[in-house]
Backbone bond lengths (Angstrom), bond angles and torsions (degrees), N, CA, C in turn:
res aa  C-N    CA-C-N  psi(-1)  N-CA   C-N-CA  omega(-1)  CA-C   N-CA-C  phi
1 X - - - 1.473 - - 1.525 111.13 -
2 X 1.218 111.68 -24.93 1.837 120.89 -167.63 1.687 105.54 -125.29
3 X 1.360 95.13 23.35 1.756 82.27 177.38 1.486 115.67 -87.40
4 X 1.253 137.91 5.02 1.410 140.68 170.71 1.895 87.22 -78.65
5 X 0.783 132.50 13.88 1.626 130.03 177.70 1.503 99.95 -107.44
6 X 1.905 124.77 -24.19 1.357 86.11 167.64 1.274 153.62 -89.12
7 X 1.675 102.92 41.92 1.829 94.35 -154.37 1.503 78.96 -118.13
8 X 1.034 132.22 16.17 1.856 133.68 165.61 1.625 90.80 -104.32
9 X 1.743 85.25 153.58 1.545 114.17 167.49 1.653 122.85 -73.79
10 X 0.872 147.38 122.69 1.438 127.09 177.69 1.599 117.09 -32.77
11 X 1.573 129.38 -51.04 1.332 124.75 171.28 2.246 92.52 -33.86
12 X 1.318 86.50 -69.55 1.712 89.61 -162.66 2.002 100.73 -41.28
13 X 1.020 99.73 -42.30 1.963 94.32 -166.20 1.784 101.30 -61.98
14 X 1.796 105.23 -37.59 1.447 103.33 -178.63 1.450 121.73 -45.81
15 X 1.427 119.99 -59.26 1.272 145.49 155.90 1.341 110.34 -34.92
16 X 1.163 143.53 -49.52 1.537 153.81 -156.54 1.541 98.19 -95.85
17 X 1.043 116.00 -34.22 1.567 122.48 167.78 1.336 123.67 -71.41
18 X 1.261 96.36 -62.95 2.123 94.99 170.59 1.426 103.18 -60.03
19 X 0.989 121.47 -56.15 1.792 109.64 -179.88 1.518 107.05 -32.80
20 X 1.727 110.56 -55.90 1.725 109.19 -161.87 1.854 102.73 -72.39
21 X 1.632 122.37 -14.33 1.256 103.31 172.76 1.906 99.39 -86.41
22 X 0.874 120.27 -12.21 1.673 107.09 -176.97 1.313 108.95 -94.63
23 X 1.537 117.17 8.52 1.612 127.28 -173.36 1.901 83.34 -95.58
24 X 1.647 112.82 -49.15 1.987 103.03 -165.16 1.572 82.50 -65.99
25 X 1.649 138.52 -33.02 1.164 87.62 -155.15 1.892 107.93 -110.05
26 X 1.091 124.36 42.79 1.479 155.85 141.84 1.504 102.87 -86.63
27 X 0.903 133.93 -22.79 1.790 130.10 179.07 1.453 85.51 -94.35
28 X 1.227 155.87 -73.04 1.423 148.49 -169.41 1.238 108.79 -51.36
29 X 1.271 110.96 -50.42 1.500 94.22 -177.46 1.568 132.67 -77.77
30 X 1.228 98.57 0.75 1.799 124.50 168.83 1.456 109.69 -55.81
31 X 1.384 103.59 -32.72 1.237 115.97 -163.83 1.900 124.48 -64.09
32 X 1.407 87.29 -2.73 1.518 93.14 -163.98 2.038 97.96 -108.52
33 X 1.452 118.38 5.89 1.327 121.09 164.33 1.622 85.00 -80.74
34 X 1.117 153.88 -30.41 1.964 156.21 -172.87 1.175 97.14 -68.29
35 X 1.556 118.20 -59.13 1.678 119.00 -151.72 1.804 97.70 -142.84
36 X 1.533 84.74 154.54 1.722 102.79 -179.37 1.663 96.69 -91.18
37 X 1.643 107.17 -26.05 1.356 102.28 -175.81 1.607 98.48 -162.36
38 X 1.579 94.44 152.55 1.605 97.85 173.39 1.773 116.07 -119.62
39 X 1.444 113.37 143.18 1.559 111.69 -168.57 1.495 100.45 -52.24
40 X 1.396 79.25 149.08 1.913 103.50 175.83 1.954 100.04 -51.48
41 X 1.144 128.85 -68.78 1.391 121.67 -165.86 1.541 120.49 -77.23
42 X 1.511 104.66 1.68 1.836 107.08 179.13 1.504 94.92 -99.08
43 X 1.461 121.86 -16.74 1.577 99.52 166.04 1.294 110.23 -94.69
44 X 1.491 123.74 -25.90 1.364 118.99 -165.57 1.584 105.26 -68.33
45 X 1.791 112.81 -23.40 1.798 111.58 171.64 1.696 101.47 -59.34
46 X 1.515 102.72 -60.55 1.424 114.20 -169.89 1.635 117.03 -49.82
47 X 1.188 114.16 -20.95 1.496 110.17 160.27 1.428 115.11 -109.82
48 X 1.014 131.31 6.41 1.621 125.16 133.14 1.359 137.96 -49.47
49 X 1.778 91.86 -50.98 1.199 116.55 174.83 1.908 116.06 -60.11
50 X 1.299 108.41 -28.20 1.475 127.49 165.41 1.434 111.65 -61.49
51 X 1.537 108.56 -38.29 1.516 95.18 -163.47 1.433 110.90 -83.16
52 X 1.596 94.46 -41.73 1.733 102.32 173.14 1.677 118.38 -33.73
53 X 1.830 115.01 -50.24 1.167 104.04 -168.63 1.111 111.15 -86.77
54 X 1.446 126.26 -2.22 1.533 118.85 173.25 1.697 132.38 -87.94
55 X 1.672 94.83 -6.53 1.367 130.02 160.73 1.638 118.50 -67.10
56 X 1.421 94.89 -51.59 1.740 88.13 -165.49 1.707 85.98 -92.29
57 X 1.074 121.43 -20.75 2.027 112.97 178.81 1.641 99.50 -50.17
58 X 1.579 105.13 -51.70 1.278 109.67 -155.15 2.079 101.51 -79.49
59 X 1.053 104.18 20.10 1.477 100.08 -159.87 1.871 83.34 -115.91
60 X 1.197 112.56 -77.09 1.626 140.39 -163.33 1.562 104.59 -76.40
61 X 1.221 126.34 -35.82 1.270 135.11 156.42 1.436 135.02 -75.16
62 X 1.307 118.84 -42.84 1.146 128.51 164.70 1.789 146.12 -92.35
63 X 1.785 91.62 -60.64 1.195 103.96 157.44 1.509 131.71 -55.95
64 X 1.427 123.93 -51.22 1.508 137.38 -164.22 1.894 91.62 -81.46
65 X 0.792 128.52 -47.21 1.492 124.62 153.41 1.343 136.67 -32.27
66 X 1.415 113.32 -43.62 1.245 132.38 167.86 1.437 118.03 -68.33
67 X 1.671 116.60 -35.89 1.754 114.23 -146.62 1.590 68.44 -102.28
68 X 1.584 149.82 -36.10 1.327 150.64 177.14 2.109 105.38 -41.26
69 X 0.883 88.95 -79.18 1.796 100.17 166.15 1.291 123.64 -54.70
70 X 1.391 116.99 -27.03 1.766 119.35 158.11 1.753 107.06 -49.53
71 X 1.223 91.46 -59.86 1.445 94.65 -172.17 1.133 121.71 -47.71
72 X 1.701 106.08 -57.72 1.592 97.88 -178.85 1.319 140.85 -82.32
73 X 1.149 96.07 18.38 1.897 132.42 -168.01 1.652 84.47 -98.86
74 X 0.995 125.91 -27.57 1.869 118.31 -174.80 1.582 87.15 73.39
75 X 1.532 117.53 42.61 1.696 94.88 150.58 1.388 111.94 -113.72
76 X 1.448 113.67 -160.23 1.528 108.73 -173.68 1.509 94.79 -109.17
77 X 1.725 99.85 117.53 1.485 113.71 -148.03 1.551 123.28 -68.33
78 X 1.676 112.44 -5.30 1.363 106.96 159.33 1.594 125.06 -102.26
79 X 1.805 115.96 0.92 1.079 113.25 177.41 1.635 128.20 -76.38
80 X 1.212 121.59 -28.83 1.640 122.88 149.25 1.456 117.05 -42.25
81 X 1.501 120.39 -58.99 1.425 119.11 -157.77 1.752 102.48 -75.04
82 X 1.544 115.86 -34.93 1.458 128.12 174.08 1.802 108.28 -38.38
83 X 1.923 83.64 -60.28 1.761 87.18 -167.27 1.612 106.54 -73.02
84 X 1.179 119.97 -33.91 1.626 116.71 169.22 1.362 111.47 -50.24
85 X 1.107 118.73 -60.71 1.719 112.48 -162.78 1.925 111.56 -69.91
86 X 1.243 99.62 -18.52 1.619 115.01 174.31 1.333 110.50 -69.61
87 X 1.705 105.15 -46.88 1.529 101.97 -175.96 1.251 104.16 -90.72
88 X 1.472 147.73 -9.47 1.446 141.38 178.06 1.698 93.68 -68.44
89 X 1.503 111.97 -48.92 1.645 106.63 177.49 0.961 126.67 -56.51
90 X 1.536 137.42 -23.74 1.320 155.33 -175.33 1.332 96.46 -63.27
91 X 1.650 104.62 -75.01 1.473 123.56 -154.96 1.573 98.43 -62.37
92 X 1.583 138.26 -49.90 1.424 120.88 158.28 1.139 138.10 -68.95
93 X 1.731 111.85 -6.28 1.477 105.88 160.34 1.560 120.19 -63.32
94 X 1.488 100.68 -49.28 1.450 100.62 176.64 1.669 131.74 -57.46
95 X 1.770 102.66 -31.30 1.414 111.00 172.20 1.819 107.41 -61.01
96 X 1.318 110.68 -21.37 1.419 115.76 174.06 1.083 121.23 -53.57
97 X 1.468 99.91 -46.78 1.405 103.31 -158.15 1.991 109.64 -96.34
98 X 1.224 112.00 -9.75 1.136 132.28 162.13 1.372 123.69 -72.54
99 X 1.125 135.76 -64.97 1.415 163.92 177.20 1.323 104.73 -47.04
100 X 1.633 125.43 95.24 1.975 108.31 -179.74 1.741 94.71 -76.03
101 X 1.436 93.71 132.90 1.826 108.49 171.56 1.646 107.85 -143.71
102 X 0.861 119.68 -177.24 1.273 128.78 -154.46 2.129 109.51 -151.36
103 X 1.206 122.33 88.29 1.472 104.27 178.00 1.358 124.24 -81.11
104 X 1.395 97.50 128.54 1.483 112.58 -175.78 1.590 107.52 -32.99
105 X 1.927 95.59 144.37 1.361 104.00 -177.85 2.130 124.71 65.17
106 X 1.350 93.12 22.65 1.141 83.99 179.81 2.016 95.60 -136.86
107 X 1.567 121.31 175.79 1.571 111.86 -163.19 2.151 90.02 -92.01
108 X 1.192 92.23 -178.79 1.445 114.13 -162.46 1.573 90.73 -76.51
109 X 1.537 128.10 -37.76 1.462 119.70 -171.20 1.600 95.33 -70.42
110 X 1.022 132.62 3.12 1.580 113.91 -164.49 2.128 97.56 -119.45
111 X 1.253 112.00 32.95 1.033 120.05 -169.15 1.724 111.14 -73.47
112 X 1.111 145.55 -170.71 0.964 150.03 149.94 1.919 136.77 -132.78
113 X 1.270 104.34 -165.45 1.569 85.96 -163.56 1.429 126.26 60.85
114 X 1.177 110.02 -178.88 1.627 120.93 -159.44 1.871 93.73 -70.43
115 X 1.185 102.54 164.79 1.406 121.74 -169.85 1.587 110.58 -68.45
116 X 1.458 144.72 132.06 1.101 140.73 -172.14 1.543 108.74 -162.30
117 X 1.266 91.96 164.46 1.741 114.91 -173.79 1.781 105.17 -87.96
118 X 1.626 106.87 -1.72 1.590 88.40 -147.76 1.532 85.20 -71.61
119 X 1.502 107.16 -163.30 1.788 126.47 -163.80 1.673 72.04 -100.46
120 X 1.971 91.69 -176.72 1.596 102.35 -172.93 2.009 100.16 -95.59
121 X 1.070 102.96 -25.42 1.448 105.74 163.02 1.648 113.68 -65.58
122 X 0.829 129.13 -18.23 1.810 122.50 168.92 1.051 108.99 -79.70
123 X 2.143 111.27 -36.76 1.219 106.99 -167.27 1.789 109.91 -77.60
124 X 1.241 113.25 -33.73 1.472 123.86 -169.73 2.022 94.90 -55.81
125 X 1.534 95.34 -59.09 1.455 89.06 -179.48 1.757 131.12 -51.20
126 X 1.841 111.33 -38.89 1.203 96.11 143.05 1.257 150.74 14.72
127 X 1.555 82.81 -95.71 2.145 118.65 -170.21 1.854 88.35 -57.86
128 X 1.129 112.02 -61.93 1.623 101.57 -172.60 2.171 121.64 -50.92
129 X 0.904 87.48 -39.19 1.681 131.49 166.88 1.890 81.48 -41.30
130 X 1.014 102.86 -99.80 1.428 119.78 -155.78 2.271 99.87 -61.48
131 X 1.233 103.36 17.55 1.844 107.08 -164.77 1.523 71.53 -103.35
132 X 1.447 123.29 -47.27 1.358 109.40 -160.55 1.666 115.43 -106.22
133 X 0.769 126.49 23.42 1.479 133.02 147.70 1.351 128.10 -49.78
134 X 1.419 113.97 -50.61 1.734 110.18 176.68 1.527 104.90 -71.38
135 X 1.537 103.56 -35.06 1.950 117.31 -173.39 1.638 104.90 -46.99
136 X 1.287 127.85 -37.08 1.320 127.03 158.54 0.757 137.53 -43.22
137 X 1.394 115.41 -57.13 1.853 146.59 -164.48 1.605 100.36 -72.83
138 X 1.335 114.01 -40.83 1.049 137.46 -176.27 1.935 102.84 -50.89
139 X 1.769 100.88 -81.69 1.207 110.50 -175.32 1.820 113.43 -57.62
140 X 1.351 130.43 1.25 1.089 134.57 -166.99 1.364 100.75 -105.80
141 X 1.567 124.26 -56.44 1.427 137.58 159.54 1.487 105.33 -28.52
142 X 1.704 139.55 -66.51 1.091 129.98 -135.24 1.897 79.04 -95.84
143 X 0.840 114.36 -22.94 1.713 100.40 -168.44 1.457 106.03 -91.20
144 X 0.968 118.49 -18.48 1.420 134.64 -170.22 1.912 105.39 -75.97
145 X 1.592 96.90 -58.50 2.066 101.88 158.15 1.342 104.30 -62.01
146 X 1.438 153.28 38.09 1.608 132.14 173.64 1.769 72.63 -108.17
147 X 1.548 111.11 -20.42 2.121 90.58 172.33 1.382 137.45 -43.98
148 X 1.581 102.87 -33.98 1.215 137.20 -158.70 1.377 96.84 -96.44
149 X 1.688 124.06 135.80 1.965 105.83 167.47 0.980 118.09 -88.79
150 X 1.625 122.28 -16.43 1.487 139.42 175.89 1.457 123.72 -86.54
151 X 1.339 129.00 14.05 1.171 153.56 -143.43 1.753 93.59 -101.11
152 X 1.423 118.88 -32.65 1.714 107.71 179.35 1.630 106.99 78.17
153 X 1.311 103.05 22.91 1.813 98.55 -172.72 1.467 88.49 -153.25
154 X 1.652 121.19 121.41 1.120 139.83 -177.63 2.122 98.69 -106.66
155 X 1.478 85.47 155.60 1.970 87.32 176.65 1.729 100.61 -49.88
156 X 1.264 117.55 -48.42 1.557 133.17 -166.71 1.672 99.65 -39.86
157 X 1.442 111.00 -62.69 1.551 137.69 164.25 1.714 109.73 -29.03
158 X 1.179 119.76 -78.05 1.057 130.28 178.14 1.317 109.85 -47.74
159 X 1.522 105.01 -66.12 1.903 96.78 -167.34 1.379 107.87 -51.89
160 X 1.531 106.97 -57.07 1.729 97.88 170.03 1.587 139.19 -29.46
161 X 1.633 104.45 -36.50 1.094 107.84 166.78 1.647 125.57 -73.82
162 X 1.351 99.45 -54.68 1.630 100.36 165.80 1.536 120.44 -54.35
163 X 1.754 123.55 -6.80 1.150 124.73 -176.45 1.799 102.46 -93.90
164 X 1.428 119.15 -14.04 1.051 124.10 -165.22 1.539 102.32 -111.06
165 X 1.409 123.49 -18.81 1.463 124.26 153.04 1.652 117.46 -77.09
166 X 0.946 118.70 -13.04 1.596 119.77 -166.13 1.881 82.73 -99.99
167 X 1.236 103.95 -51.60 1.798 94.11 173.96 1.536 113.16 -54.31
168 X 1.393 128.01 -55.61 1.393 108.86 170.04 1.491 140.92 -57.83
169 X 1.538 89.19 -19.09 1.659 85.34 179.24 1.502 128.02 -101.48
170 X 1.728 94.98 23.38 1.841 100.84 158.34 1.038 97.67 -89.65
171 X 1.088 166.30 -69.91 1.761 127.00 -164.58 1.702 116.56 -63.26
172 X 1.344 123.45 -34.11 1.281 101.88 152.85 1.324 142.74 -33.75
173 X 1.645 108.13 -30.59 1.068 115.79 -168.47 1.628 101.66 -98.78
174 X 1.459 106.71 -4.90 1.317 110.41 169.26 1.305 131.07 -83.16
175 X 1.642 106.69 -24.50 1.225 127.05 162.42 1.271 138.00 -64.39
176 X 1.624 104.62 -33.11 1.335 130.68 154.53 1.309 131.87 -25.10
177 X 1.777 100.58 -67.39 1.293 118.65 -163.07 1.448 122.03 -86.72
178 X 1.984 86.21 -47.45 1.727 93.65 -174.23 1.542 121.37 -74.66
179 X 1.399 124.93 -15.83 1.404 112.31 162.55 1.604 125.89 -66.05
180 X 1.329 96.56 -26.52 1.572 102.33 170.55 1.251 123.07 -73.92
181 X 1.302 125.95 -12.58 1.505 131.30 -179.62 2.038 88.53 -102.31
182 X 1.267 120.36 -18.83 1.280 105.06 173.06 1.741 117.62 -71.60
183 X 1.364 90.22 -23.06 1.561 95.14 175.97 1.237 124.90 -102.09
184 X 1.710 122.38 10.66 1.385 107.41 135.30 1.677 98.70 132.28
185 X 1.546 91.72 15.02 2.131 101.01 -179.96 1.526 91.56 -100.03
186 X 1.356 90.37 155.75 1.750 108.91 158.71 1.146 132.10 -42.17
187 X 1.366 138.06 158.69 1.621 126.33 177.67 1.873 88.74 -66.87
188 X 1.684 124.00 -59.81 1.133 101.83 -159.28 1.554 141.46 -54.62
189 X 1.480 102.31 -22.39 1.101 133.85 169.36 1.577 115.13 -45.38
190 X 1.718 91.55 -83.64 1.751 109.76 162.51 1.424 115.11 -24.99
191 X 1.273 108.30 -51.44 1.425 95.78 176.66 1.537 116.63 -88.41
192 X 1.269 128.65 -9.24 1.874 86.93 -170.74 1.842 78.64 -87.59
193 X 1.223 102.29 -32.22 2.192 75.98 -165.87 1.491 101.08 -52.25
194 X 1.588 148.32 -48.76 1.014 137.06 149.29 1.342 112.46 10.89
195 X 1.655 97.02 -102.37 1.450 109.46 -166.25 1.784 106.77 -55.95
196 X 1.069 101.83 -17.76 1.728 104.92 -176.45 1.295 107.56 -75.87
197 X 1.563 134.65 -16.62 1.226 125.23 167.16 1.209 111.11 -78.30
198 X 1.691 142.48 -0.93 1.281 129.99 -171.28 1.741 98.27 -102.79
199 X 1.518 131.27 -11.53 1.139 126.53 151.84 0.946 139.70 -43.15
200 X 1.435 119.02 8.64 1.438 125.53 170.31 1.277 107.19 -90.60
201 X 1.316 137.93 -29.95 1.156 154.17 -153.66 1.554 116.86 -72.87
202 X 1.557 111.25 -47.66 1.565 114.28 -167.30 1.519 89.85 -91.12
203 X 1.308 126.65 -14.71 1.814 136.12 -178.61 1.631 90.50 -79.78
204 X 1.450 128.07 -42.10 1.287 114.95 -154.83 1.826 91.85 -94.32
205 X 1.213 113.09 -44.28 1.634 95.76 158.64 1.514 145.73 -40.70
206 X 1.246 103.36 -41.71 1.426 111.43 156.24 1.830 123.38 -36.86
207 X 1.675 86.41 -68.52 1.199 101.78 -176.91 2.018 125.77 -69.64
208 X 1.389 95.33 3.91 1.119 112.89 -178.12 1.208 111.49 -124.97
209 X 1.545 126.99 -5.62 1.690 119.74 143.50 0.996 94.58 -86.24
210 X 1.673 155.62 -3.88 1.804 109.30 -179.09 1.256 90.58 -123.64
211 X 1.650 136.03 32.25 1.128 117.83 130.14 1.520 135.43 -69.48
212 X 1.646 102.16 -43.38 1.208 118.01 169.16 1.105 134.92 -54.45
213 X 1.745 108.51 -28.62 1.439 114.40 162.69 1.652 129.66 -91.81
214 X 1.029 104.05 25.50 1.495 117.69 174.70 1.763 108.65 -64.73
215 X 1.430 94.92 -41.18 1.631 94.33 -167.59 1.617 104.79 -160.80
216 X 1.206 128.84 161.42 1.391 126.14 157.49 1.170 109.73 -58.76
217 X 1.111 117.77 -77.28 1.517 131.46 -163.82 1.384 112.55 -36.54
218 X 1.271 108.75 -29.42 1.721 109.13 176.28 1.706 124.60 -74.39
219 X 1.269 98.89 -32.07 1.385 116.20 176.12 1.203 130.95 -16.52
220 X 1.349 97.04 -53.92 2.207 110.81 -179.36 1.692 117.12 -80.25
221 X 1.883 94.37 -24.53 1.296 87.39 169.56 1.589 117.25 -88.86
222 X 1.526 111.50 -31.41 1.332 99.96 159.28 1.484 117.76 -47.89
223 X 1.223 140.52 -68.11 1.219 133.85 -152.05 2.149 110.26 -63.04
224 X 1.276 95.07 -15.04 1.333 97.68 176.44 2.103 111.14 -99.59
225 X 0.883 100.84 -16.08 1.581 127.51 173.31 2.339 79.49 -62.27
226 X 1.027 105.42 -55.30 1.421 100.32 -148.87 1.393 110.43 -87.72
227 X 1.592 101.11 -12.62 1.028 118.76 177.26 1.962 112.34 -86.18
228 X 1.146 87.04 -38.58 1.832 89.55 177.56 1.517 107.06 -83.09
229 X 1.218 139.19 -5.36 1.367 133.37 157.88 1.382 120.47 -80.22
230 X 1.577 102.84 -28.55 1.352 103.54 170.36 1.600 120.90 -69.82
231 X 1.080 122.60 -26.08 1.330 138.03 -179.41 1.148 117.93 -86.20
232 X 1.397 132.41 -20.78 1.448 142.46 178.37 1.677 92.46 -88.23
233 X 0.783 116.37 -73.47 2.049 117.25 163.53 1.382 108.55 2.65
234 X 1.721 105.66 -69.83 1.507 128.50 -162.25 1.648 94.55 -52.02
235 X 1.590 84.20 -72.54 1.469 92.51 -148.67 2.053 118.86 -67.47
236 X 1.469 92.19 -31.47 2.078 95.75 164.74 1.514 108.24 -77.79
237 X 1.627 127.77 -14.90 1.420 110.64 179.31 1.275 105.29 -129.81
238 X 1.230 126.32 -59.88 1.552 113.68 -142.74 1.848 102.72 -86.33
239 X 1.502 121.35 -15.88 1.805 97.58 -175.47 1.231 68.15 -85.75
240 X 1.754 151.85 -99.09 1.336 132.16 -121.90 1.156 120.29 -50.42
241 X 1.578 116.29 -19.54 1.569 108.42 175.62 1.677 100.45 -67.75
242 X 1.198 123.58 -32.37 1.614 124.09 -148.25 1.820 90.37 -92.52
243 X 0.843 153.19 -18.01 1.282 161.22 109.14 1.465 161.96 -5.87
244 X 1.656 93.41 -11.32 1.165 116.02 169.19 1.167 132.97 -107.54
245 X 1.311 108.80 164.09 1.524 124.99 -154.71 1.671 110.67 64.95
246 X 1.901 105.94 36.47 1.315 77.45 170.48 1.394 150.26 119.07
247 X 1.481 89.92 -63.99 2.203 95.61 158.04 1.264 95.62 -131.44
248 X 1.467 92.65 128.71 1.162 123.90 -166.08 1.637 104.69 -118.81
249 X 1.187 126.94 -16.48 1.261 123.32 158.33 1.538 122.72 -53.88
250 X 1.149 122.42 -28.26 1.518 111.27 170.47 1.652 120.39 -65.87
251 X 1.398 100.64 -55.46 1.488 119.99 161.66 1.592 124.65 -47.12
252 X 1.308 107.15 -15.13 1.727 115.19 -171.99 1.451 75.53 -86.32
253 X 1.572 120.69 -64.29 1.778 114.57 -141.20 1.389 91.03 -70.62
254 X 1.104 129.91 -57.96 1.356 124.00 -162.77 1.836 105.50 -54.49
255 X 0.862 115.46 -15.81 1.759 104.82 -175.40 1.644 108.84 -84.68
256 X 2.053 105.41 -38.86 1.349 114.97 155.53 1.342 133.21 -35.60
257 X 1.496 107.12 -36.97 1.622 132.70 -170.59 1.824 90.79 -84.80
258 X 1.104 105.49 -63.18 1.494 96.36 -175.15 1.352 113.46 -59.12
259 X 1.002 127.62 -56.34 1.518 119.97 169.17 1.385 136.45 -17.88
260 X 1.643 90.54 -53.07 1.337 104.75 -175.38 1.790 116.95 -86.45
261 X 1.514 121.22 -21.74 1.206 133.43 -169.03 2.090 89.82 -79.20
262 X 1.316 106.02 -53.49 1.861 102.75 174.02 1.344 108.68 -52.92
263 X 1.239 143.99 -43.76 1.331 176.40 147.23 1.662 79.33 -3.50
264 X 1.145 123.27 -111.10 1.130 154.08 128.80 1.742 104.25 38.42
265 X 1.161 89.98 -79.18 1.522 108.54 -179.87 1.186 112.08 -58.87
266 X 1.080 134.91 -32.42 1.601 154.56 -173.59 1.243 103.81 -79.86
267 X 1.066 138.17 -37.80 1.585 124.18 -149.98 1.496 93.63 -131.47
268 X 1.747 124.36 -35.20 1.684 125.87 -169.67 2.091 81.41 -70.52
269 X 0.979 153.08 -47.52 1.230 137.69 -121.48 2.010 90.57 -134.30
270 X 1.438 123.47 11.56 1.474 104.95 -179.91 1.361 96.10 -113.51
């Protein structure tokens, strides 16, 4: 399905990948030239539906990859992926607590990060801002091991994955835009900061193939490094955002659905 991908270098697929997740979330944020606003429970699925696939990415993509290369590294095959996913949480806890953001649906005093002047529309954009930071690191990590032949991650692998982050991050990118046009900006506006929050992504790919290529040996903990940021994401932002006001059954199935569609994607295509 992805063999027109082999006549690029992995650097080149890294790059070509973060672009295609900051392309879904420029397609989400399009969304707000359609609508002034979108119902409370069709985004709260749509960011369920986000969390699900960034769960099973970080599970089938990352993790099971990692404890694979423990092994044949002669280490003790859950102690790499342990200390990776610990320190991926670290390193975005702290961007948490640094970073002023704002989670959707909640008032401007309840903001977070360091203290600031910005408006609650800079801050909302932020929080989305900081959803896709690991989403980079991520697509840079898996393309970055196609260096390696023992790496357990084929181009097929990767694109799939970057095909299953670029799928979650159209409603991110929906989330992006349309609260900001709820608070009183232009569609054009709304959208480039939108699409301007998914620019972290082909920047955080970069920086997440030439970590990975520093060394072999680092590899498994990178891939679990990318994997525990991805999961700290989920679980401090995107289900409680998908969760509010309340019914939470839409937001449960849809994260189920996502789960299982990456699921899917992961294993029908490696």
């Amino acid at each position: 399905m992805f063999e027109f991908l082999k006549g690029f270098s992995p650097f080149q697929l890294a790059l070509i990948g973060g672009c295609f997740a900051w392309g879904g979330t420029s397609l989400g944020a399009a969304v707000v030239f359609l609508f002034r606003k979108i119902d409370r429970n069709i985004l709260n699925g749509l960011l369920g539906f986000s969390a699900g696939v960034m769960i099973a990415a970080a599970i089938w993509s990352l993790i099971i990859p990692a404890i694979d290369l423990s092994k044949e590294m002669r280490m003790i095959s859950w102690v790499p992926p342990a200390i990776g996913i610990m320190t991926g949480m670290v390193v975005l806890f702290i961007i948490d607590k640094i970073l002023p953001h704002l989670h959707r649906g909640l008032p401007q005093s309840k903001s977070e990060g360091l203290k600031t002047a910005w408006q609650k529309n800079m801050l909302l954009f932020s929080a989305i801002t900081l959803h896709n930071i690991p989403e980079g690191l991520v697509i840079g990590v898996a393309f970055g091991s196609l260096n390696y032949a023992s790496a357990h991650l084929t181009i097929t692998t990767a694109a799939a994955l970057a095909l299953g982050i670029a799928m979650q991050d159209f409603p991110e990118g929906i989330a992006a835009s349309v609260p900001l046009r709820g608070g009183g900006w232009s569609k054009w506006k709304c959208f480039f900061y939108g699409q301007l929050s998914g620019m972290v992504e082909p920047i955080g790919a970069v920086i997440g193939y030439w970590f990975v290529t520093v060394s072999r040996q680092i590899l498994p903990f990178a891939l679990s490094f990318a994997a525990g940021a991805m999961l700290f994401v989920v679980i401090e932002e995107l289900i409680p955002e998908s969760q509010q006001e309340g019914n939470t059954d839409i937001s449960t199935i849809f994260t189920i659905v996502g789960f299982v569609v990456m699921m899917i994607l992961d294993v029908a295509l490696s």
